[in-house]
N, C-alpha and C positions, 0 to 999 in steps of 0.2 A: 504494500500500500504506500503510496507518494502520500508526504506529505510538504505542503508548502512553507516557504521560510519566509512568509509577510507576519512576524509576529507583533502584534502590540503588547509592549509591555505593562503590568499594571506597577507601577512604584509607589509605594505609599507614603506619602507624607504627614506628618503631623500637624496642623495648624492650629491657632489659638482660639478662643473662646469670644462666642458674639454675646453682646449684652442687648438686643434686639427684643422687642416686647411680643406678647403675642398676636398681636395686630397684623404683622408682617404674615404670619401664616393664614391669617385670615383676607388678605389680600390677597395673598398668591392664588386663593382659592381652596385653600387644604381645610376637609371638613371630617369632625371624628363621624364614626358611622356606629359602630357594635356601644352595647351599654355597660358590660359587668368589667371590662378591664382581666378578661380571662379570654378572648380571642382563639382562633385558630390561620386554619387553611383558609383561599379564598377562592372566590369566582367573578370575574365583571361581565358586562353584558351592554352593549350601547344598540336601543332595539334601530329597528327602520324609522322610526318618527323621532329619534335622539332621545329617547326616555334613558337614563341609566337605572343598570340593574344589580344589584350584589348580592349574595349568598355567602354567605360564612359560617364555622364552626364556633361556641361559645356554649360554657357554660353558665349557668347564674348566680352556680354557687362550689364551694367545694362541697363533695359529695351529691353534686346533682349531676345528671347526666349532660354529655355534648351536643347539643342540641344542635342544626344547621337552621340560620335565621336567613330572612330576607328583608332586604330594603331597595328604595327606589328613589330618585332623584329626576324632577319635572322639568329642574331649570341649571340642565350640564353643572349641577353635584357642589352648587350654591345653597342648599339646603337638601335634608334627607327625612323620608317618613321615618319614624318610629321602629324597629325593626320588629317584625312578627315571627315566628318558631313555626316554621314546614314541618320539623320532623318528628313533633313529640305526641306519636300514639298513644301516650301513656303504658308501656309495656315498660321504660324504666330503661329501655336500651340507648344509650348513646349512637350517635352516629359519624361517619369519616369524611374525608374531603367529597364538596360537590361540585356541581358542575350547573350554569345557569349556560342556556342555548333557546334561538327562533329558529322556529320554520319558514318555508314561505307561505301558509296562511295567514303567519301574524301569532302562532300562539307560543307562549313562553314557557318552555318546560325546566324545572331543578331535578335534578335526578343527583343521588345521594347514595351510599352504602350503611345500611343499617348494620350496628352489630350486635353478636345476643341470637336469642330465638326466645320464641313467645310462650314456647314448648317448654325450657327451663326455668325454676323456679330462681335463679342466677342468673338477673339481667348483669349486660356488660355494659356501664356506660360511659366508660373511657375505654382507649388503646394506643399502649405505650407505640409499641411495633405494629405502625399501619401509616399509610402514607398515601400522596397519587400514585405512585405506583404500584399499591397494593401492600400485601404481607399475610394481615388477617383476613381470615374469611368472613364475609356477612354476605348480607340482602340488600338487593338494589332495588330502589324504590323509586316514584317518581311523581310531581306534581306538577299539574299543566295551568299558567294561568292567562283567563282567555276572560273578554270582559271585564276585567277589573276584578275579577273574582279568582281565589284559586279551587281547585278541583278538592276530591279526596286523594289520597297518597294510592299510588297502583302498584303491586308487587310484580318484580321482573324474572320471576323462575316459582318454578314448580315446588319446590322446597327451599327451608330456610336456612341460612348460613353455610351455603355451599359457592357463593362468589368469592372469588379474590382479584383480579387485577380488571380493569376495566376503563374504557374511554368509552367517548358520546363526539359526535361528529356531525355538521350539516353538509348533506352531500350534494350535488351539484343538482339533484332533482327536487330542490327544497325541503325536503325530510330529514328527520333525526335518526340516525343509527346509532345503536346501541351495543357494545364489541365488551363481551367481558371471557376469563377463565375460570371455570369451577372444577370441583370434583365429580367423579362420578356418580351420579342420582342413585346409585342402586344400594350406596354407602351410607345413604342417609339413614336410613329406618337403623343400622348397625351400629355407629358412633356422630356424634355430637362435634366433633374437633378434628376436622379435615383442615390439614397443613398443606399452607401454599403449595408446600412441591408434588404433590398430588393434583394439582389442579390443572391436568393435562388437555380437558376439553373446551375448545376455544368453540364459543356461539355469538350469535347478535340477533337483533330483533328491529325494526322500525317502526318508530312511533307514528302515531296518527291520532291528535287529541289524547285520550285516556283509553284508546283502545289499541294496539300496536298488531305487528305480523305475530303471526305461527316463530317460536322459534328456531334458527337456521343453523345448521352444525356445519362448523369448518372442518372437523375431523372427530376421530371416533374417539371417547376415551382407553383409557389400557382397563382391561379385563382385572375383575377384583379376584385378591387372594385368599379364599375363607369367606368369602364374603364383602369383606372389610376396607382394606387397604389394595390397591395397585402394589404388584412388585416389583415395579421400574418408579423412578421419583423425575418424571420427563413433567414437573407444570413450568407453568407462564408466570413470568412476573415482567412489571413495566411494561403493558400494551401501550401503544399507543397507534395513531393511525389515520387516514381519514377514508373519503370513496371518490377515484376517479370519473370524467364525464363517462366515460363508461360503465359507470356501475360496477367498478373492480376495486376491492380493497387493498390496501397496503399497508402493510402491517410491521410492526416492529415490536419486540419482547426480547425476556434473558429469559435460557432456563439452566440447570446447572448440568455437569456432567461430572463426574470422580472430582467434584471441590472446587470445578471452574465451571464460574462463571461465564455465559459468553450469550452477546446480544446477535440478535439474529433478524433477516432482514424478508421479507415477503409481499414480490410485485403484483400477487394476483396468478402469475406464471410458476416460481420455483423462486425456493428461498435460498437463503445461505449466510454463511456467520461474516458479521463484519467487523465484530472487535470480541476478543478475550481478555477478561478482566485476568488480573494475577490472580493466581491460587490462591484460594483463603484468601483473599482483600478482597473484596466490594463496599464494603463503609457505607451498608444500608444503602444503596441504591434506591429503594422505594421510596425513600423520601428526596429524591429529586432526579429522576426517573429520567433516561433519556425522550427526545420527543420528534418526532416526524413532522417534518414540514418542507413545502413546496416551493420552488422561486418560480417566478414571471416567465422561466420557459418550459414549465412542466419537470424540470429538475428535480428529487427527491433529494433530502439534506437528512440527516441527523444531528443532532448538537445534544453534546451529553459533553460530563465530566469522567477523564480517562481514569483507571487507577495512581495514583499518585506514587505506589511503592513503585514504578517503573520510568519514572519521568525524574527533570529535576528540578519540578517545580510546578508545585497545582495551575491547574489550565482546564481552558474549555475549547472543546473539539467541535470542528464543523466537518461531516464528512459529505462530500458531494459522491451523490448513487450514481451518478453517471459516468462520474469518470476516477471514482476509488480515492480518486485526493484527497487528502485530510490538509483540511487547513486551523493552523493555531489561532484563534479570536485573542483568549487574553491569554494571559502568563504570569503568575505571582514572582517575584522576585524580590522579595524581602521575606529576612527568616522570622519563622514562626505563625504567617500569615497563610490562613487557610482559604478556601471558597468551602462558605457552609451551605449554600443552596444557589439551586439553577429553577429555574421556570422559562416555558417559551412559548410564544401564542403564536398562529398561523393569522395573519393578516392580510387585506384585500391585495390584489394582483401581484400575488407573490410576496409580498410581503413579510417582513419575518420580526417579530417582537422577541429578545432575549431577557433576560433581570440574574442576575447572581447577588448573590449577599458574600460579604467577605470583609476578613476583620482578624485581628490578632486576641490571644488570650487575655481577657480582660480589661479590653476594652471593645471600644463601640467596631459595630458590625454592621456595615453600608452597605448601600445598593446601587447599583451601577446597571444600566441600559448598553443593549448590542443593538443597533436598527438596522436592517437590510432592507432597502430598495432600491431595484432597478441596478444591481450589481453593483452596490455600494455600503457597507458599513459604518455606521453612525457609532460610537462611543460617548455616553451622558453620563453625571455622575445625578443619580436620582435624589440625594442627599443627600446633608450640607449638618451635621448632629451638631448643635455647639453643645460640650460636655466637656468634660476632663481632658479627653484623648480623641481629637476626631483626624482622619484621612479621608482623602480621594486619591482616584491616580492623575500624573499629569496627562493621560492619555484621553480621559474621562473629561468633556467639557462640563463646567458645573451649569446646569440649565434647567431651570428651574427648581422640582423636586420638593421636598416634603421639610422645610426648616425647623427643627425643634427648639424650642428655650427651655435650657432647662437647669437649675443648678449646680456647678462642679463637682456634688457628692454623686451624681444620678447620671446613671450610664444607659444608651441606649441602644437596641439591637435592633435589626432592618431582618426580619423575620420570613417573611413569604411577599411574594409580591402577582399583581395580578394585571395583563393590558389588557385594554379595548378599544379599537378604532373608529371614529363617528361618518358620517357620511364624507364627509372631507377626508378622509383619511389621518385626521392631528388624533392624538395618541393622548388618555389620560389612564391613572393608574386608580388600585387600589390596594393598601400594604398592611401587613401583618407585623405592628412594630412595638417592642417592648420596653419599657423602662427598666430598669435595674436600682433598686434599694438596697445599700448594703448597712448593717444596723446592727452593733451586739454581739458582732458573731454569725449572723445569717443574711440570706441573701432574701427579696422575693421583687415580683416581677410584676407586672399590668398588662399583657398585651392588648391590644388596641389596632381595628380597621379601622385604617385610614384612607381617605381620599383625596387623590393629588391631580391636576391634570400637570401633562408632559411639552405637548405644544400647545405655547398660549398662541 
């Protein structure tokens, strides 16, 4: 595999501290959204008539469950409703990252992974190990909202807590597809706790309102042992994907084989492996998943983070399917500085949205923009922390982004982030970002959705 030698470097610099009121964030347009200061994962949504839309994970309390909320913004995210709870059946289960997506009718659907079963008398309403690219198994769920109203919640399988990795995709025919991996159905009446790597059978289904397809198998599962278990451990983890104007999906996953990991690529035609993590290193992968997306000439990209044990120096990869090249986007080069998350959105005509968080131990952890259009790479730095300790890279223009004020004791981290592009094509965000108190002896945190736009 080529890889190309256009690397931008990321060099971190430390700058000093803005004494700027909070006016200034409220100028720029930055508006809090979630309410309990317990936050998660996100999702943004900018519909056809410029409504914004968010979905997030949060709970209200310790000891209550992760709820996925919704809110909306009338007038481009100058103000927000109220956030309302999609997911809480009252079964007591928590739920994992979602995903807010239109059709071309106009209708809005969330679709979420529930986790738990209704059946056990042991709701789950937190998961440590679960992320977008999967981990835990649950139930995908989903609710459409059409009129101003939302629907009831629609379950996506036949039995419950047999989903693990999963994406939601609008495909060129205006419809939602829906691509997840489970275990095998025959396993369920057996045991309760079917592990990721058993979850060999890859399906999807297409929505339509609150009634969807028959669902579609891409392949068979492997034949159970006893009943119980498969005796090959061939699942899926980190789907992701979308469906060409043909009606042909394209698909990307890891699965592991003898302790290696290794992501694998499928055109519709025939698959085949296009990166091997190191033995034993993956660094949780499911919490920032590689992701498929397209450029302006029908190109197939991947952009993930490589293992680090085999590099000399944390980076994030752009592989082009067409012609095997791997090209370097950034490159840390300063010790001790990690990239703790990646996110990437597939935007209009080719389009490509990246976000990485990245930051040294103990201090603040920033977020930085990758923009691809029209055969071009854009680097922003999406945030600007005055704190104790704050960096950007020089490679990173500082342009706009999310300005905090916040006292020298209080640290802040740039946690998840989320794009959406408006009819204009200008790019606003929403981010997953935490305080840090440190007091006594311990530490504790707020996260907090936030909303930023990107091009004023």
């Amino acid at each position: 595999m080529k890889r190309s030698t256009n690397l931008l470097f990321i060099v971190l610099l430390f700058i000093g501290c803005s004494n700027a009121g909070d006016n200034t964030a409220k100028a720029q347009g930055q508006q809090k959204i979630s309410q309990f200061e317990r936050a998660g994962l996100c999702d943004f949504l900018i519909d056809k008539n410029g409504t914004y839309h968010v979905v997030f994970q949060e709970s209200p309390a310790i000891g209550k469950p992760v709820f996925i909320y919704y809110s909306s913004s009338s007038n481009k995210g100058v103000s927000w409703s109220k956030p309302v709870t999609l997911s809480n059946d009252n079964s007591g289960n928590g739920s994992g990252y979602a995903r807010i997506l239109q059709d071309a009718t106009g209708n809005i659907y969330a679709i979420w992974k529930r986790y738990g079963n209704t059946e056990s008398q042991y709701p789950e309403g937190d998961a440590t190990l679960d992320g977008p690219g999967g981990y835990l198994c649950g139930t995908l769920f989903y609710k459409v909202l059409s009129g101003g109203t939302w629907s009831a919640q629609v379950q996506l399988n036949e039995n419950q807590k047999m989903q693990n990795s999963w994406f939601a995709t609008l495909t060129p025919q205006g419809t939602i597809a829906v691509f997840w991996s489970q275990g095998n159905p025959e396993s369920n009446s057996k045991t309760s706790n079917i592990m990721w790597y058993y979850c060999d059978y890859l399906r999807y289904t297409i929505l339509s309102g609150t009634s969807h397809t028959a669902y579609v198998d891409l392949n068979k599962p492997a034949p159970l042992v006893g009943g119980m278990f498969p005796n090959v451990q061939n699942g899926l983890m980190n789907l992701d994907g979308y469906v060409d104007s043909k009606g042909t999906p394209h698909i990307i996953y890891e699965d592991k084989t003898d302790n290696v990991q290794q992501m694998k690529y499928y055109d519709g035609k025939s698959q085949r492996v296009i990166y091997s993590f190191a033995k034993y290193s993956t660094n949780n992968t499911f919490n920032h998943p590689p992701k498929l997306l397209v450029d302006e000439k029908g190109i197939d990209h991947v952009i993930f983070l490589p293992s680090p044990t085999t590099l000399e120096s944390e980076q994030v990869w752009d592989i082009n399917l067409g012609t095997n090249q791997t090209n370097v986007l950034t490159s840390i080069q300063k010790p001790s500085v990690t990239i703790s998350g990646l996110q990437a959105k597939q935007g209009p005509n080719g389009a490509m949205a990246i976000t990485i968080e990245a930051g040294a131990y103990a201090s603040n952890t920033e977020a930085y923009g990758l923009f691809y259009k029209n055969g071009t790479w854009t680097n922003i730095g999406l945030t600007n922390n005055a704190a104790k300790e704050k960096f950007f890279s020089r490679e990173f223009e500082v342009y706009g982004g999310y300005h905090t004020i916040l006292a020298s004791i209080t640290r802040y981290n740039s946690v998840y982030s989320s794009v959406a592009y408006d009819a204009q094509g200008k790019k606003s965000m929403v981010m997953d970002i935490s305080a840090y108190w440190t007091s006594g002896g311990y530490s504790t945190s707020s996260p907090s959705i936030v909303f930023s736009p990107i091009d004023k």
